[in-house]
C-alpha positions in Angstrom: 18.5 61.9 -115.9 16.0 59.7 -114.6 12.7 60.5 -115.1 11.4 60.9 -111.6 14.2 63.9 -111.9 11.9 65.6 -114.5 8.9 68.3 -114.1 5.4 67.0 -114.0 5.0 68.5 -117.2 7.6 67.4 -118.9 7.0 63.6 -117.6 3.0 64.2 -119.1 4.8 65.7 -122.3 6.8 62.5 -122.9 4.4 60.0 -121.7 1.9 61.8 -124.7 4.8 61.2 -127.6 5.0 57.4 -126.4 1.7 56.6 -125.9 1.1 57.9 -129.7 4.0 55.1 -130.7 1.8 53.9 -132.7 0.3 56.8 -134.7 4.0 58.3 -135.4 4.8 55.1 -137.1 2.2 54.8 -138.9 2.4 58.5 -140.2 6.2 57.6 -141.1 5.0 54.9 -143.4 2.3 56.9 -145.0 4.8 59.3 -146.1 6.9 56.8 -147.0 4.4 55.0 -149.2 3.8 58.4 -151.4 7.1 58.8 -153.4 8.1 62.4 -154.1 12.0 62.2 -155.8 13.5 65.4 -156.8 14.1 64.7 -159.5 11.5 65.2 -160.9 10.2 67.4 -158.1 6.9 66.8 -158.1 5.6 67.0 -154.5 1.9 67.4 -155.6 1.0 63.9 -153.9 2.9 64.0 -150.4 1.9 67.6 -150.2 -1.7 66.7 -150.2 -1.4 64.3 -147.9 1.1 66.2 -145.3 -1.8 68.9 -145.4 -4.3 66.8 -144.5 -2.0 65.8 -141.6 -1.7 69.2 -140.8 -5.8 70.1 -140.8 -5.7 67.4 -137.9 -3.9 69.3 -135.3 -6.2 71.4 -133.5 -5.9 75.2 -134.4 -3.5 74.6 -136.9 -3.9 77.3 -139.9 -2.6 75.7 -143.0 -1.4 77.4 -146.0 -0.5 75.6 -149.7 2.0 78.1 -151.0 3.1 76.6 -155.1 6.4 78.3 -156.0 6.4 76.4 -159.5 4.4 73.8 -161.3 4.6 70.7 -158.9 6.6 72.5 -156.2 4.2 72.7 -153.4 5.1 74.4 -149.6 3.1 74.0 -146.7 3.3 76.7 -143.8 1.0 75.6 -140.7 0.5 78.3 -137.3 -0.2 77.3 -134.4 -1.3 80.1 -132.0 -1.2 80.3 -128.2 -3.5 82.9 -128.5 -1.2 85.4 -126.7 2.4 87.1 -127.5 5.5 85.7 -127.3 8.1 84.1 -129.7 7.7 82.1 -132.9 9.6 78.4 -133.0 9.7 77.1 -136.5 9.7 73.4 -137.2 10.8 72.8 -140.8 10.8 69.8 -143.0 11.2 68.9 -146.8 8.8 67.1 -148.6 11.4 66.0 -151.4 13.4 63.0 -151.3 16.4 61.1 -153.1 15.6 59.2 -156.8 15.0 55.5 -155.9 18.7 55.1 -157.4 20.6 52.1 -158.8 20.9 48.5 -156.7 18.8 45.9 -155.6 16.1 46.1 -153.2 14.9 43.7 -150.5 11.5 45.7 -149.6 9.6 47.8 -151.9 11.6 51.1 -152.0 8.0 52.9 -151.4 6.4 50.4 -149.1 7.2 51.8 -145.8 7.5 48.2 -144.3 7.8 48.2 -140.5 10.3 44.5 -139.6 12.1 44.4 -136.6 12.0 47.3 -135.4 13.4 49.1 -138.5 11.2 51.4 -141.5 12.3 51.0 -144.5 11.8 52.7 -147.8 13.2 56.2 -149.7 13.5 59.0 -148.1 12.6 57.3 -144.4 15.3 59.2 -143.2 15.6 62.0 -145.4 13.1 63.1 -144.2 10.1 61.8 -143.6 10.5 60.1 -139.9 11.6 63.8 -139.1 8.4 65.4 -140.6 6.7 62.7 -138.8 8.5 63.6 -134.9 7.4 67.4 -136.1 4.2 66.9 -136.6 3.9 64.7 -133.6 5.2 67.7 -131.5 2.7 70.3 -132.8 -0.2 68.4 -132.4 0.8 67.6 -128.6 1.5 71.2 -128.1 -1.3 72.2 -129.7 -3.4 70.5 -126.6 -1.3 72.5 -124.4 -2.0 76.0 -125.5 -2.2 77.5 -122.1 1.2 76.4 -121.0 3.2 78.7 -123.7 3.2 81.9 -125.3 3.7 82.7 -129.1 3.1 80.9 -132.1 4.9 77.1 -133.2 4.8 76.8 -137.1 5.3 74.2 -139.2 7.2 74.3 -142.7 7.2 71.3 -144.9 9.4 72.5 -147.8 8.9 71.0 -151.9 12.6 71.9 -153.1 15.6 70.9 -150.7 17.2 68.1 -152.9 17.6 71.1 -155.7 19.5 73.1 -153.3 15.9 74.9 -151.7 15.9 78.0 -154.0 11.7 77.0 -154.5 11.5 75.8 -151.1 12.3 76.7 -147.6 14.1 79.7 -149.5 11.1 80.8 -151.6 8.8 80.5 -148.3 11.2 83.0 -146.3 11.4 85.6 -149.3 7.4 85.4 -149.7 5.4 83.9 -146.4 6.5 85.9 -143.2 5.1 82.8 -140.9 8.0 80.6 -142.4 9.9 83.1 -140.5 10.4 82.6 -136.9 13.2 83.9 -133.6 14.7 79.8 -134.1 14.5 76.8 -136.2 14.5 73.3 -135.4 14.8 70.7 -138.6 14.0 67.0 -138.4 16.7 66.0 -141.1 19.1 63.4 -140.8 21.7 63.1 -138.0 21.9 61.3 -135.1 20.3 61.6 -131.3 23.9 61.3 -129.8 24.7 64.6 -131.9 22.9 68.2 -132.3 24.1 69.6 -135.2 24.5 73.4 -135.3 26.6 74.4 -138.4 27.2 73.4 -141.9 29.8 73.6 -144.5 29.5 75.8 -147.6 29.4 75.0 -151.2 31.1 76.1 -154.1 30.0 74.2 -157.6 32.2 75.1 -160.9 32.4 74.1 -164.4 35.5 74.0 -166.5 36.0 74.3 -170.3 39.2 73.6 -172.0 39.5 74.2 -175.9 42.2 72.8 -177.7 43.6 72.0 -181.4 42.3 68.6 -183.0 45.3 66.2 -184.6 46.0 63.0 -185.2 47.8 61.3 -181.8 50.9 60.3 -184.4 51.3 64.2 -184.9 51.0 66.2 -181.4 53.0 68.9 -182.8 50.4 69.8 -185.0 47.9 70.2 -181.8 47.1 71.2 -178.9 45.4 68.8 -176.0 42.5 70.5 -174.6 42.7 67.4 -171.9 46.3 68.2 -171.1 45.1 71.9 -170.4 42.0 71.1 -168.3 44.5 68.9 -166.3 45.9 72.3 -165.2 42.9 73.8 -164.4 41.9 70.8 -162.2 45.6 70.8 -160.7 44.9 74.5 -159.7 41.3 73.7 -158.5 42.7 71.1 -156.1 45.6 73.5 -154.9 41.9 75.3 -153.0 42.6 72.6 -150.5 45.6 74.6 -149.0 43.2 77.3 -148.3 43.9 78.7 -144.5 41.0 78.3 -141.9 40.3 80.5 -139.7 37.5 79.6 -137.5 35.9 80.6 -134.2 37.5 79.1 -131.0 33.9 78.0 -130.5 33.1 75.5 -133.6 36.8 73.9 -133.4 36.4 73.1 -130.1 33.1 71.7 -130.5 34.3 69.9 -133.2 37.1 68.1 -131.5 34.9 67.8 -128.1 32.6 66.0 -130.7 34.6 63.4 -132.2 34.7 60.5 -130.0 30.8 60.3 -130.6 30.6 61.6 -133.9 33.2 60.0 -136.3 31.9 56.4 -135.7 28.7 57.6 -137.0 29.9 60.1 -139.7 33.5 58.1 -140.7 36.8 58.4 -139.8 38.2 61.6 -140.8 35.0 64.2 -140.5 36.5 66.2 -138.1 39.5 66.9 -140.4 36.8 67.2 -143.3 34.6 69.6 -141.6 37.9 71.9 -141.0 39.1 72.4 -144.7 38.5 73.1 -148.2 37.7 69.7 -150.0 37.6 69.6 -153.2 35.9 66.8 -155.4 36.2 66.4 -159.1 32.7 64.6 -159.9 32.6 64.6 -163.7 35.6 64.8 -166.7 34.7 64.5 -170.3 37.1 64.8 -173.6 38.1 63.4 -176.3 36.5 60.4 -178.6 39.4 58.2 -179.9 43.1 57.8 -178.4 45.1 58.1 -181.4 43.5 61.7 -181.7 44.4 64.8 -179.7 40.9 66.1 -178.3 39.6 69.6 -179.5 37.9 69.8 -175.5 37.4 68.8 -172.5 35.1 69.6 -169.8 34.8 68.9 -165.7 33.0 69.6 -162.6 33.5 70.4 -159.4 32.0 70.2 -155.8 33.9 72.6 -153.2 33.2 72.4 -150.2 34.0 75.3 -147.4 34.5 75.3 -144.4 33.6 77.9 -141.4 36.5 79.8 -141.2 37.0 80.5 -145.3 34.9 83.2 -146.7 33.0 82.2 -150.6 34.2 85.8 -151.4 38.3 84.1 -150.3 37.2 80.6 -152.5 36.2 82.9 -155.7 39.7 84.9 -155.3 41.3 81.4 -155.3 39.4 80.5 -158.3 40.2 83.9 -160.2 44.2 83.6 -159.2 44.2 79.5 -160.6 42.6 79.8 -163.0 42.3 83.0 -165.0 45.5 83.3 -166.7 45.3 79.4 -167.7 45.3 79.5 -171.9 42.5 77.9 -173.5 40.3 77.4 -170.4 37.2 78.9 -169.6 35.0 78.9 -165.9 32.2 79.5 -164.0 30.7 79.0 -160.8 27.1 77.4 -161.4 26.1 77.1 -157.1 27.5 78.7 -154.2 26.7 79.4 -150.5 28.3 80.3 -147.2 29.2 78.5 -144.7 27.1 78.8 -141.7 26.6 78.1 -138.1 24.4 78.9 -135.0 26.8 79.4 -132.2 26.8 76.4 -130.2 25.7 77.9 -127.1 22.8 79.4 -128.3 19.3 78.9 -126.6 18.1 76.8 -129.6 20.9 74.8 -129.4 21.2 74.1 -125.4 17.9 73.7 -125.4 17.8 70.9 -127.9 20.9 69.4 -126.0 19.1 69.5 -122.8 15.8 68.1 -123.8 18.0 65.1 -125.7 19.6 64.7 -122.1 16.6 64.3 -120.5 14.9 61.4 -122.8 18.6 59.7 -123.0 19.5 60.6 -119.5 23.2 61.9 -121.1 23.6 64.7 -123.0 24.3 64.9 -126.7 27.7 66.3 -128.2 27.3 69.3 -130.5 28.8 69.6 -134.1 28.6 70.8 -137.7 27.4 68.7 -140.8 29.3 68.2 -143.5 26.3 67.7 -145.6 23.3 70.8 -146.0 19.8 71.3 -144.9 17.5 74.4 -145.3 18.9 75.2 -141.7 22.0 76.5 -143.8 19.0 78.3 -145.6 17.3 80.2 -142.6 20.5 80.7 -141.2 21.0 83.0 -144.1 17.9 84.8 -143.2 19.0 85.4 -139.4 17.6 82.8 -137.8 19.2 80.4 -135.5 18.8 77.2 -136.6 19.6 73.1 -135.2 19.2 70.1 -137.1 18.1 66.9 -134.9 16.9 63.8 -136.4 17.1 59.7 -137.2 20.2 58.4 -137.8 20.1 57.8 -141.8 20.9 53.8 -142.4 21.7 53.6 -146.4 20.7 56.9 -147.1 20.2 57.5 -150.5 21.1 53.6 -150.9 18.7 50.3 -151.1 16.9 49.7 -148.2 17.3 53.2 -146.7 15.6 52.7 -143.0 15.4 54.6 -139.5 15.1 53.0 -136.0 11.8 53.2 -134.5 13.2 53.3 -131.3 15.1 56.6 -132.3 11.9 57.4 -134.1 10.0 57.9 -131.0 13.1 59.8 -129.3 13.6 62.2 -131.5 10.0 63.2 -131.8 10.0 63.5 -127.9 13.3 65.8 -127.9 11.5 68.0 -130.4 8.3 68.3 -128.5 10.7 68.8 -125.3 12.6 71.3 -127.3 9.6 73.4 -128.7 7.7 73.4 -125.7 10.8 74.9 -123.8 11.6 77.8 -126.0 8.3 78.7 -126.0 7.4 78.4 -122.4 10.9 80.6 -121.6 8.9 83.5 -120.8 6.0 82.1 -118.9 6.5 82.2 -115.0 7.2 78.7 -113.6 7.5 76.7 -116.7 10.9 77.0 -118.2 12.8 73.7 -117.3 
């Protein structure tokens, strides 16, 4: 929509996040510059220096919250000063290892060429802790025009699955909790992201009898048996689906703009069990018959198949299997806020209005802490930078998308918070 079609306010709202171009970017590559992999975990640094961010928005009341050594939260609140509802902004503070390959710019430099920032963890997600912060500080000058309180939570633990972050914060610090949730993590500004697959990690142990390989009489193959297991495991994949008319059709509405961002084949991927044996281990020489063998898996679920319907699968595959032993080491639902939610329109109407066409909506096939507070009730939307070699060398971000992702999340957080204030709401 052109911008002349916009409120006053919202035109003053979007002129503030562009004429701070400057600062956002140079936030982005501050972060940037202050590595914080998980592994290790330690996000002692970036958490010191994402608080000090924080101290700079006027009002904001900021809270250091260590849920183990080196795992450091930050919850900030900014007040209206009156009632209303609480909007949550949430981040991670955590990043990807540097990782394998060749670099062409220091992997923690944060250098700013050609309209790209590059470094680790640029996209995942430090450009989308920077488009957060940028909203609450331009909100927080604008006080008068909303109602409630906009709080900020920069998680230490997401890469480790969030149990010490975003989840530790929602068990202990009732400000993490809000009435929605808006994340900065990786994605794309042609697509809101409103749903999430599930996960489903297990182990598997064969045992066997050692021989020589001349004499497999005389043994048993613990490989030959784990092969089994893993046949069974991948027989998950058959698993029937049974999901709400809602996120199928927003999944197929989605896939002219999503799949040439995401791959061929997500649609089909975010509809059904996958199943993907990551690691298999036995035997040491192969003129013997190996004593064990071991594997792991990564299951992923869709919405539509219960955890409780995946562990049933698991029992019947694999239980009666001789020699073979299992266990599931991580699991979580599937999850998804229902694509017309406010939370979600109103992130699909704020991208319309700095794009001037509206997004598509969709699930990821990857997880946030979205999946996380979605657990806890609360509606939740992932909108961020589209993530160029994520986890790979030279991971970098747009600055263009940059600045138009931090003006859909001011547009978005100033909307849901202005809903119940006479004449403001959009």
């Amino acid at each position: 929509m052109p911008a002349s079609d916009l409120s006053p306010f919202h035109d003053r709202l979007i002129n503030a996040v562009e004429a701070g171009r400057d600062d956002l970017v140079e936030t982005t590559r501050r972060l940037v510059r202050i590595g914080s992999p998980n592994p290790p975990g330690d996000v002692t640094t970036i958490a010191e220096a994402a608080s000090a961010l924080l101290a700079e928005i006027p009002g904001a009341r900021v809270r250091r919250y260590e849920s183990a050594p080196g795992i450091v939260n930050l919850v900030a609140v900014i007040s209206s000063g009156r009632p209303g509802r609480r909007l949550v902004l949430n981040g991670h503070l955590d990043t990807f290892p540097i990782g394998e390959g060749a670099w062409s710019v220091p992997p923690l430099g944060g250098e700013l060429r050609e309209g790209r920032i590059y470094g680790r963890g640029v996209s995942d997600m430090k450009a989308g802790i920077a488009s957060s912060l940028t909203a609450a500080r331009i909100l927080a000058g604008h006080t008068d025009r909303w109602t409630g309180e906009l709080v900020v939570t920069l998680a230490g633990d997401e890469e480790n699955m969030g149990s010490l972050g975003a989840r530790w914060l929602l068990e202990h610090v009732p400000e993490a909790s809000g009435d929605a949730m808006l994340c900065g993590d990786v994605g794309s500004p042609t697509v809101v992201r409103f749903g999430e697959k599930g996960l489903c990690w297990v182990e598997i142990e064969a045992e066997g009898q050692p021989a020589h390989g001349a004499h497999v009489h005389k043994g048993l193959n613990a490989i030959d048996r784990l092969r089994d297991a893993l046949d069974a495991l991948k027989r998950l994949e058959d698993l029937p689906v049974d999901a709400p008319a809602e996120v199928s059709a927003a999944i197929a509405a989605s896939k002219p703009v999503s799949e040439p961002l995401s791959g061929v084949g997500e649609a089909d991927t975010l509809q059904r069990v996958t199943v993907n044996i990551g690691t298999v281990q036995g035997g040491i020489s192969p003129n013997l018959v190996p004593a064990a063998a071991t594997a792991a898996a990564d299951i992923r679920i869709p919405v539509g198949v219960t955890l409780e319907a995946v562990e049933a699968a698991l029992h019947d595959g694999l239980d009666g299997l001789d020699g073979v032993r299992w266990r599931i080491i991580r699991s979580y639902p599937a999850s998804f806020t229902p694509p017309g939610h406010e939370i979600v329109q109103r992130t699909v109407e704020a991208t319309r209005r700095v794009f001037g066409a509206a997004p598509v909506t969709n699930m990821r096939v990857g997880a946030s802490d979205a999946r996380i507070y979605r657990m806890f009730g609360i509606p939740s939307v992932v909108f961020g930078c589209t993530p160029f070699n994520m986890g790979a060398p030279d991971e970098y971000i747009l600055v263009d998308e940059l600045v138009a992702v931090a003006k859909v999340h001011t547009l978005t957080a100033f909307d849901f918070l202005a809903e119940a204030q006479e004449g403001t709401a959009p």
